[in-house]
N, C-alpha and C positions, 0 to 999 in steps of 0.2 A: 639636432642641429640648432643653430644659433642664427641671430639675427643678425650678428658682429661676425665679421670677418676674423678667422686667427691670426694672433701677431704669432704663432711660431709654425714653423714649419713641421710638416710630418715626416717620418722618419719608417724602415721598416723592423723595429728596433724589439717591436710585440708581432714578428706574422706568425699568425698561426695557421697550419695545415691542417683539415680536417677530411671526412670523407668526400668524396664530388656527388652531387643531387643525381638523381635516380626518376624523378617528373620537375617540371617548371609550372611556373605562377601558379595556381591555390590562393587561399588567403596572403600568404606571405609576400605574392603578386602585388596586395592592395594594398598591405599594411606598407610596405615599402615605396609606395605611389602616391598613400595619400599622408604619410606623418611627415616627410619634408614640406609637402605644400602647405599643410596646415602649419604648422610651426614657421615656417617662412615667411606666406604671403597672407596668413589669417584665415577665415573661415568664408569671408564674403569674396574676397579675392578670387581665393582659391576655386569656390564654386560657380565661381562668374565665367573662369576662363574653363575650367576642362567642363563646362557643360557646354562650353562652344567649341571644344578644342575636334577639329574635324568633321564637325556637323555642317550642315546645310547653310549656308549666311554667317558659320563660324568663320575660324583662321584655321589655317591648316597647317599641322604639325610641323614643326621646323626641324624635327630628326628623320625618320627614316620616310623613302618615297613611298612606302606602302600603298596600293588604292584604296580605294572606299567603298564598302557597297550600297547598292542601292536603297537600302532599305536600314538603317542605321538606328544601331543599339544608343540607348541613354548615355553608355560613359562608352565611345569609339576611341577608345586610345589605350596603347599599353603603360606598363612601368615606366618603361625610360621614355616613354610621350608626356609622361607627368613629369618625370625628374627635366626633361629639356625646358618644359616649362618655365619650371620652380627656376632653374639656373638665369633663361632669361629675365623673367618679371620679377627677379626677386628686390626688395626697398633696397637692399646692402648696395649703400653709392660708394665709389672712390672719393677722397674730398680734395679739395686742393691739393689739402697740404701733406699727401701722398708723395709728392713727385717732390718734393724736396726732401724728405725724409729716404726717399729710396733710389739709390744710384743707378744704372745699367747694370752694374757691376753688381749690386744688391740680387736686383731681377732675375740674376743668371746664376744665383745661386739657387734659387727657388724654385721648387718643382711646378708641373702643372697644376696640380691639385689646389698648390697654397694661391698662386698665380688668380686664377677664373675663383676662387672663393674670396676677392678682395670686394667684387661685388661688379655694380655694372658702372661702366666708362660714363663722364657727365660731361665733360669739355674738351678741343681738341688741344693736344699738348704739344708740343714741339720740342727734340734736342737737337742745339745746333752742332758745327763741328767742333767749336774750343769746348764743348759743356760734354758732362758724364749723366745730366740728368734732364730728362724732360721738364718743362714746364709750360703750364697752361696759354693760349694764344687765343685771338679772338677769329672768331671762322675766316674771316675777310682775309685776314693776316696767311692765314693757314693755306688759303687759296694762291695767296700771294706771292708764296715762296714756294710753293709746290708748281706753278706754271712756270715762272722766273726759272727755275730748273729743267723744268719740260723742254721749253724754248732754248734752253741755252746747249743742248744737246748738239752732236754734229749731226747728226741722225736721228730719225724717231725710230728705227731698229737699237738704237742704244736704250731705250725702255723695254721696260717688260710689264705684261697688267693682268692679275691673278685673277681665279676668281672659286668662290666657295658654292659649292653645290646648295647653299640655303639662300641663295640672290635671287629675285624674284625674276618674273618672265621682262617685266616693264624695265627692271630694274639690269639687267642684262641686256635686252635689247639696247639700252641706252649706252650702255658701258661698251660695247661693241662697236655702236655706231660714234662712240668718240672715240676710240683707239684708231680706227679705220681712219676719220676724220682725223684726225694727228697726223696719222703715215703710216702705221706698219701691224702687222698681223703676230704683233707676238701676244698672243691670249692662250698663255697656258689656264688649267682649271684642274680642278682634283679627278674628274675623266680621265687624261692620265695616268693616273694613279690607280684607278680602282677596273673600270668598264672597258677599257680603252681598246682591249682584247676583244669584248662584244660586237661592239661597232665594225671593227674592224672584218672580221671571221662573217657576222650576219649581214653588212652593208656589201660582199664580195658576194655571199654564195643565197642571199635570200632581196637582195637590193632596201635594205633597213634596216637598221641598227636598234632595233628596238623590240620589243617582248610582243608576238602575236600571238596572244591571249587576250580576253578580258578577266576581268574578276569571276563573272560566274562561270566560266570556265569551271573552274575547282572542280563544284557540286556536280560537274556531269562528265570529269576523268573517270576511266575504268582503272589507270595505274600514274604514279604521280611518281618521278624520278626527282629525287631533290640530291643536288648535286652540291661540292665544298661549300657548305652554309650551313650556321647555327643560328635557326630562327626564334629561337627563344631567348637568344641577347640582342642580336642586330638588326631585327624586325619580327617583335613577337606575334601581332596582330594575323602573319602568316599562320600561323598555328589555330586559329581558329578558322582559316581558310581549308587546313589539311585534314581538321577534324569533321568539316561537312564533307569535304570528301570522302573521308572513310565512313564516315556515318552513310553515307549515301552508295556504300559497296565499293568504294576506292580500293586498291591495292597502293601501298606509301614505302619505296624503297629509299634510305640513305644509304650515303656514296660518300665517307668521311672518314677523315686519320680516328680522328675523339669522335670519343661516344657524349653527341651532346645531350644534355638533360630534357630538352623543348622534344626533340625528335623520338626520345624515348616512350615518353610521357606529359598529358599535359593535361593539367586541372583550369578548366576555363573558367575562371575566377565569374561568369557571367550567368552560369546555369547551375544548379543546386548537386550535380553527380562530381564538378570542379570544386565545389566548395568543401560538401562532405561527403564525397564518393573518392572512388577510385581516378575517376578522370579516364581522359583517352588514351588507349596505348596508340600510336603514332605511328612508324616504323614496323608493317610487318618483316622488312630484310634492312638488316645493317651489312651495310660490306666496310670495312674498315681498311679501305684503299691504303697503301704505302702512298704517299708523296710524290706526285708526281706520274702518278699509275693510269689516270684517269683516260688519258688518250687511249692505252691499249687497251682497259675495260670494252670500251665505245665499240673499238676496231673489233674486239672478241663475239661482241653481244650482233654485232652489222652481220661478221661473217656466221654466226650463227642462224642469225635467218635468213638471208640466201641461201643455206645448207636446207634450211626447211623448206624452203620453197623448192630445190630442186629433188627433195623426197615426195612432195605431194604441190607437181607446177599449178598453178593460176591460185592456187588459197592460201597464202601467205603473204607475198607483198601487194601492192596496191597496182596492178601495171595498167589501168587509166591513169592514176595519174602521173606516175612516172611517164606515159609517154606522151601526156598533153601538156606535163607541167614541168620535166625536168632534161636537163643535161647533164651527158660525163655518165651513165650509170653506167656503160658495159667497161669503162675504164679502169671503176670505183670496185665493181664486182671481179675485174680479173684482181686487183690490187688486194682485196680481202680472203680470196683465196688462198695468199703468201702469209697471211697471217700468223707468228709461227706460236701458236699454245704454249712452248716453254718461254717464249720470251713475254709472253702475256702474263704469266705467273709470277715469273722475275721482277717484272715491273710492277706489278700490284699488288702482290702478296695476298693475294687470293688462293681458293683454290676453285677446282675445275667444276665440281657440285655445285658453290656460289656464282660461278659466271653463268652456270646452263640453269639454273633458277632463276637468276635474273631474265635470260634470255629469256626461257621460255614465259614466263610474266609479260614479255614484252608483245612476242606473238600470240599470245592469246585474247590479248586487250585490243579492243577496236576504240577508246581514247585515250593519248598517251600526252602525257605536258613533262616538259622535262625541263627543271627549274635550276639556276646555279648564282653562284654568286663570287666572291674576288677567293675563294677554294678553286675556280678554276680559269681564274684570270689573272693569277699574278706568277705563272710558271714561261721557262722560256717555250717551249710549245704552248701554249694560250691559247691563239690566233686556231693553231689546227686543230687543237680539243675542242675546242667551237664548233668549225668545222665538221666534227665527227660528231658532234649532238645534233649538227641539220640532216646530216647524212643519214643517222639514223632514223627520225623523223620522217622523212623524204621516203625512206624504202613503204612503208605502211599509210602513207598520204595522211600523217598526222601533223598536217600544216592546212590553216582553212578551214577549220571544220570546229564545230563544237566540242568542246571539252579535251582539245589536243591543242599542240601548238609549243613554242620556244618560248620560253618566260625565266629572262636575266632579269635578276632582283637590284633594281638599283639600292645604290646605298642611304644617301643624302637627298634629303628633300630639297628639289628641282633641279639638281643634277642632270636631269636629261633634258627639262625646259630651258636650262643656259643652253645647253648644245643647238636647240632648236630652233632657238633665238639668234646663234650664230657667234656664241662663245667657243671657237675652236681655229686653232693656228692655219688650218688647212680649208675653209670653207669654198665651197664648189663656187664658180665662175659663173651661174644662174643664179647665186644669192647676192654676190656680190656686184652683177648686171643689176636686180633689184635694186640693190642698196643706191646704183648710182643714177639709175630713174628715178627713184625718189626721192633721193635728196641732190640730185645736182652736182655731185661729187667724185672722181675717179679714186676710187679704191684702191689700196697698193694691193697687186695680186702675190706677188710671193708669198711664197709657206714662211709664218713665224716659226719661233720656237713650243715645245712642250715644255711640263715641266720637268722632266730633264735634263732636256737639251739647253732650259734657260739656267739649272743649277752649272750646265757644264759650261756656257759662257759667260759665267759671270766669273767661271772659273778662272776663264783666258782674258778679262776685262773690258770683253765685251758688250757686257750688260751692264751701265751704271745708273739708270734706275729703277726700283723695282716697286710697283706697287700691287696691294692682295685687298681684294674688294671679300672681305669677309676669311674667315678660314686659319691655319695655322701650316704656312707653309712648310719652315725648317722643322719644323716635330712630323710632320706626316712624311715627307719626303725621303726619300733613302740614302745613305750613306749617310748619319746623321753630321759628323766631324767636316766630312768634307762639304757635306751643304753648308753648314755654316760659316765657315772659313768663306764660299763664295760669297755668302750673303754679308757677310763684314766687309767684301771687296769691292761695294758699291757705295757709290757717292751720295744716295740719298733712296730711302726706305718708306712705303706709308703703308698704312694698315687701316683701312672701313671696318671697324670690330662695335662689338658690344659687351665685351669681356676683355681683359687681362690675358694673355698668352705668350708662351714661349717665343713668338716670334717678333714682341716687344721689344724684346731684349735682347736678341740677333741682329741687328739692326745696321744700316749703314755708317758711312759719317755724319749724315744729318736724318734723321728721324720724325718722321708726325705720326699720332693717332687720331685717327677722325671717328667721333663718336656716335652711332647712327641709332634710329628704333630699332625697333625688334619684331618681332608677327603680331605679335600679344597687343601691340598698341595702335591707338588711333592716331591716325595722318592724316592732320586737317592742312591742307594748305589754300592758295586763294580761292579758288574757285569751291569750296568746300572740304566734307569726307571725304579722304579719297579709299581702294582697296587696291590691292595686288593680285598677280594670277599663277598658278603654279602647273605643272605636268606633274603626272605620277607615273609610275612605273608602268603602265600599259597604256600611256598615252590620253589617258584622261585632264583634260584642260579644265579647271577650278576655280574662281574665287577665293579671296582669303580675305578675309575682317579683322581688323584691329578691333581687343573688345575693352579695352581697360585705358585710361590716361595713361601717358608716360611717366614713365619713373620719374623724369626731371624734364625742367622746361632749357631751350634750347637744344634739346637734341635735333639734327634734321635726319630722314630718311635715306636710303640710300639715292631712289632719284634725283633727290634733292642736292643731295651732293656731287653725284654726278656731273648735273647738270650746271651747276656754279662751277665745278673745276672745266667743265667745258669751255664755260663762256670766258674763265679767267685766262684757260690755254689757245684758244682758240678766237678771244675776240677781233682781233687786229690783223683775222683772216676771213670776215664777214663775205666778201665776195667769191674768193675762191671756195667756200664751205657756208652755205647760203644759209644756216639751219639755227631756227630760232627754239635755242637748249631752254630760254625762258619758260615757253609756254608748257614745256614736256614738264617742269617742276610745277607749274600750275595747275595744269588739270591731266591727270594720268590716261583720261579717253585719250586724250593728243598722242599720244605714244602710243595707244592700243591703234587706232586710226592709223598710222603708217606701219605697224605691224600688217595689219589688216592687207595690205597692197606689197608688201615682201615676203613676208612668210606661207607660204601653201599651207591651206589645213585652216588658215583662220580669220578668212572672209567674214564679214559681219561682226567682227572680233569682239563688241562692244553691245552688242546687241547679244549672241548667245552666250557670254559671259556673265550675262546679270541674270539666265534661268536658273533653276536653285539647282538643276545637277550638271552644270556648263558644259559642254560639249567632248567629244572624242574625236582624237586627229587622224583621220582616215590613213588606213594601213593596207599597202596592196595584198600583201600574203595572207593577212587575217578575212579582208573585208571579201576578197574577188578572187585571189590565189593568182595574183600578177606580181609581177617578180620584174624590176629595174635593175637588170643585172647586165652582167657583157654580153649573155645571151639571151636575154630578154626570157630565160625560165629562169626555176629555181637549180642551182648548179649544186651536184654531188661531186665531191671535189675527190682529189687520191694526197694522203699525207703520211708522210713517213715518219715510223714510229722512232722515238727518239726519247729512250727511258734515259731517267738521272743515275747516273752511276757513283756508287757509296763503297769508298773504300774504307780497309777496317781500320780500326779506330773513329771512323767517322760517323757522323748524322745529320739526316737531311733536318732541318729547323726550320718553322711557319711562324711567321707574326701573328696573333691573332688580339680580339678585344677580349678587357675581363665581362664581366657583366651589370655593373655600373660603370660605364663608360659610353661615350658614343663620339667617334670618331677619335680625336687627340683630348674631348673632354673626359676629366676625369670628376666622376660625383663622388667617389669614394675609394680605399683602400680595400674595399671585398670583392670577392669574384664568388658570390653564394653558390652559382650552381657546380664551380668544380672546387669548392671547399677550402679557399683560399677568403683571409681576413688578414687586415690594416699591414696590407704590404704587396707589393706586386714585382718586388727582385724576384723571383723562381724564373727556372725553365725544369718543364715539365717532360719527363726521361721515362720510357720504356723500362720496369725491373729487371724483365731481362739484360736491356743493355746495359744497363747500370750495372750490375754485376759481371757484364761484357768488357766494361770499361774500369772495373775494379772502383767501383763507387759507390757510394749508402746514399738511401732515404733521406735527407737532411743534410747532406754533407754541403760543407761550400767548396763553391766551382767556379772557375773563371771558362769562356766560351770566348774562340777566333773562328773567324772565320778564313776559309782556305779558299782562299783566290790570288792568286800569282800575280800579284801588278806590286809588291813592295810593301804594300801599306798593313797596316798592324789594324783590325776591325774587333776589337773585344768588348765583353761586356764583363766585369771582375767585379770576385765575391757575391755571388748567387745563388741561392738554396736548391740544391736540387731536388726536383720534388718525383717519388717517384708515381707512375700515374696510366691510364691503360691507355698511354700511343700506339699509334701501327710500329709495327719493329720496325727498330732503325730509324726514327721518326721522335722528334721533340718539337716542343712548341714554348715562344716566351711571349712576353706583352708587348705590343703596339702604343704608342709611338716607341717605346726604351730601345726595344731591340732592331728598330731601324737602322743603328749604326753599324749594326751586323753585313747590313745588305747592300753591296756593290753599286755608286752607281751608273757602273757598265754592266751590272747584271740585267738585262731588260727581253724583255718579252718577245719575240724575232715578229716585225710584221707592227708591231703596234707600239713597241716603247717602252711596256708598263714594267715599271721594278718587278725582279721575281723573288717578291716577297713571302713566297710561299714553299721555295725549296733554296734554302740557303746550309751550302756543304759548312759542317761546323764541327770543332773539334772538342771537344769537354774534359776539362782537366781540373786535378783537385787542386784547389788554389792557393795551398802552400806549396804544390808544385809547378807553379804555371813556368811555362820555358822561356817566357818573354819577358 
């Protein structure tokens, strides 16, 4: 890697296909974690930030929500914790005179890749409506015309205000509390997108949306269900979680289309058997679910132990706590007795040996944690396959108890602390009571938009302004053509980034970037220092440190900017919206302090944030086995199976990441552990089907998608690679093949794109019909 940004763009002109990896990280782990950094940021840099990157008084990783354990190794971070790094703090500045040399039109030719390696954002830029190009403005300015637009709305439901799962908790709270303060609740977030299913399925049948686990959980499961997730690309540091459990007599089942390399095997780059041993095998049962199967595995595995329990009554399920703790079970238990085995099979592609193995693993174990991730959240039953991971749970009282429990893997770092904080269209009428006790203010109560619902009104022209505090909305979003078509159909666009991205260049009639720090950096403002505070995936509340200067002087924080587009939208409404955004950009306590009095869970906010292991947000189902639910227990719900039907010629298709990548960023053109380099056009085909379909190894293919509303969703000219999917079952790259996927295909109950079974047609692409 280079210090200079390329002037040309990459191409997939050399991909090469090779074998897919067989174990993850080893040496190859570190050589690949530590030769960008060094090469990028230097040797002082470099060791400055990842010896604080997740530690104690450090900053805490800006990619995956992982937690932390209590006791913490010298280098706490994976590959792509290093590569987020190197991408944020790296010296490569955009310079001025970028924005004169490169049009919109430029930008839109440009991939991601070439895009986020221009380097990092140094000033805010602005295109007006006559201009094709942005150019640089002075912050004041930038505030100036961005309120002037706010104000000038008929409505404040004519905005929309995004937000990226790497926003801080301060930094959120505050961004909330100025949308609210404007007028209107449209605060979509990439939650939507990824989780939205969890929330949804755990906040109905366990009253929390949230993973009741802790981390040391792991160490004291008897069987670990890891459900649609590859944690050796999307959160590697998982894997050293799953290898003390095994080391510790765990049983480690996956439940996945691909056979990922992390799950297979895993050399922990940390202990001398990772480096020059064999490492851990992972995975004592792989089930290689069909697409979409997961629901009736669940249903298969439930009715399986009520079968045992009524061959040998009172030793099998837990019936204390079913009848102190739950609802719905004689409902749930006649419903799984209709269960019907051949359609269990149809739908999963299993066979009957594989299900009554798993099963019986299940009852045998007295702690059971069952782990998933957007493998089981972006299908349109989501919501119930949820559902039937509590259900299961619930029969054997592996809720409450050590070493058992529901554990959703968030994606993005703080992703669940924006929610927390009151980043969500929907927020209950006891947060938004708060909000107007303490600031003086009546909140709009209507439901905003998702983001769906704001691609689809912006569709009808309803949304004309749109701003995205961090993230990259038109690349992650679904339907990639018609997102963007919406997103050109607004009057004015802004983007809070720290990179270069696709959604630069989708932009309205008038356009700003606002260039913000990054984790990596120190935030001095008036009153001093200041820090941020994050959530991780099991509810642990954190600290995080800027450790290094900023790359360039004039950048401000996101509070910081916040809070100025606040006072520039909002000044001239000082009495009705009493609230002094000054002092929030002053000193960041001020903002913890009114957290403290709205949010539950974080009294003293400012006081147990500054202990070096910050606190954990009290959880009913984990802490007491108290359940906020309609029924005040935990509910076992009854849900109808509803497998994806695949007609011939056809295949179900999943988006997924390569393995340098993390979210829509791209670090590189390789995906090492399934044996792809400097290209990522493939969709990756069953040989069976391949020769089902009359198609070779290599051949080029065009792929539509088969959804009945008129519209043409292709992606053409792509290698087909062939590669060991579940039958019937392909898989291409995240963001590209977003365009594939409908966006009225959405998840029943919660919204989310079903980005993970998209009907899809593959044909060789001198023959395409279209």
């Amino acid at each position: 890697m280079s210090r200079r940004p390329p002037v040309d763009d990459v191409t997939d002109a050399d991909l090469e296909v090779g074998a897919p990896s067989s174990w993850a990280a080893g040496v190859p782990g570190i050589l690949h974690a530590m030769e960008p950094a060094v090469q990028q940021l230097g040797i002082t840099r470099t060791m400055k930030l990842l010896a604080t990157l997740n530690q104690k008084g450090g900053f805490d990783c800006m990619s995956c929500a992982w937690p932390d354990p209590d006791h913490r190794k010298v280098a706490e971070f994976c590959e792509n914790g290093a590569k987020a790094v190197v991408w944020e703090a790296t010296p490569v500045l955009v310079p001025s005179a970028f924005w004169g040399e490169h049009s919109i039109d430029d930008l839109l030719d440009r991939s991601e890749y070439w895009l986020g390696m221009q380097g990092r954002l140094t000033e805010p830029v602005y295109k007006p409506a006559d201009s094709d190009h942005y150019a640089p403005v002075t912050w004041d300015r930038a505030f100036e015309i961005i309120a002037a637009k706010l104000t000038s709305l008929d409505s404040p439901d004519e905005a929309s205000f995004y937000t990226s799962g790497r926003t801080s908790n301060e930094a959120a709270f505050l961004y909330q509390l100025f949308v609210r303060a404007y007028g209107t609740n449209n605060l979509p977030d990439c939650s939507n997108m990824c989780h939205e299913s969890t929330g949804t399925a755990m906040g109905e049948t366990l009253g929390i949306g949230k993973s009741t686990i802790a981390y040391d959980d792991f160490e004291h499961a008897d069987l670990v269900i890891v459900l649609g997730q590859n944690p050796g690309t999307n959160h590697p540091r998982m894997l050293t979680a799953l290898e003390d459990a095994k080391r510790n007599g765990a049983r480690i089942v996956a439940v996945n289309p691909l056979p990922e390399a992390g799950l297979r095997r895993y050399k922990n780059p940390q202990t001398a058997r990772g480096l020059v041993g064999r490492g851990t095998d992972i995975a004592d049962q792989f089930l290689q679910i069909r697409l979409g199967g997961d629901m009736a595995l669940l249903q298969a595995v439930s009715k399986r132990v009520l079968l045992a329990e009524a061959s040998a009554p009172g030793t099998v399920l837990d019936h204390a706590f079913i009848a102190e703790h739950c609802s719905g079970f004689d409902a749930f238990a006649a419903a799984m007795a209709d269960v019907d085995d051949d359609e269990v099979l149809l739908a999963t592609g299993l066979s009957l040996q594989q299900i009554d193995e798993l099963a019986d693993a299940y009852i045998k174990a007295d702690r059971v944690i069952i782990t998933w991730a957007m493998g089981i959240t972006q299908h349109r039953k989501a919501v119930e396959t949820i559902k039937e991971i509590v259900n299961l749970l619930l029969l054997r009282g592996n809720i409450g108890r050590l070493g058992a429990g529901a554990s959703p893997i968030r994606g993005h770092s703080n992703v669940q602390g924006d929610r927390t904080m009151g980043i969500w269209e929907q927020m209950p009428d006891r947060f938004l009571d708060a909000l107007r006790d303490e600031f003086s203010f009546e909140p709009p109560r209507h439901h905003g938009v998702d983001s769906v619902n704001g691609i689809a009104a912006m569709q009808r022209g309803e949304i004309k302004f749109w701003m995205g505090m961090g993230g990259n909305l038109v690349a992650a979003i679904s339907d990639t053509t018609l997102a963007e078509a919406a997103m050109r159909g607004t009057e004015m666009t802004v983007q809070v980034s720290t990179k270069l991205n696709r959604s630069h260049a989708v932009i309205g009639t008038e356009a700003l970037i606002l260039p913000t720090l990054g984790r990596t950096e120190i935030d001095i403002q008036a009153s001093g220092p200041q820090f941020v505070s994050v959530e991780d995936t099991v509810c642990a509340v954190h600290g995080s440190h800027g450790q290094v200067p900023p790359v360039t002087a004039g950048l401000l924080s996101e509070v910081a900017i916040v809070a100025r587009l606040a006072q520039a939208t909002l000044g001239d409404r000082a009495a009705e919206v009493p609230i002094d955004w000054a002092a929030f950009e002053h000193d960041y306590d001020v903002i913890r302090e009114h957290i403290s009095r709205v949010v539950p869970g974080f009294e003293n906010y400012n006081e147990r944030i500054r202990t070096r292991d910050g606190f954990v947000l009290p959880n009913g189902p984990r802490d007491s086995r108290t359940f906020a639910t309609a029924t005040g227990k935990a509910m076992l719900t009854v849900n109808t199976l509803e497998h994806v039907q695949r007609p011939d010629g056809c295949l179900l298709l999943q988006t997924l990441r390569s393995h340098d990548q993390y979210n829509t960023t791209i670090y590189s053109l390789n995906d090492r552990y399934r044996g792809i380099k400097k290209g990522r056009e493939v969709v990756f085909i069953n040989p069976l089907d391949l020769a089902e379909l009359g198609l070779v190894d290599g051949q080029r293919v065009d792929v539509f998608t088969e959804w009945d509303d008129g519209v043409e969703r292709s992606l053409r000219d792509y290698r087909a690679v062939s590669y060991p999917t579940a039958r019937g079952c392909a898989a291409a790259y995240f963001p590209e093949a977003n365009v594939l996927v409908p966006l009225a295909s959405t998840a029943v109950g919660s919204n989310t794109p079903v980005s993970k079974a998209v009907l899809v047609r593959v044909v060789a692409a001198s023959a395409s019909p279209r």
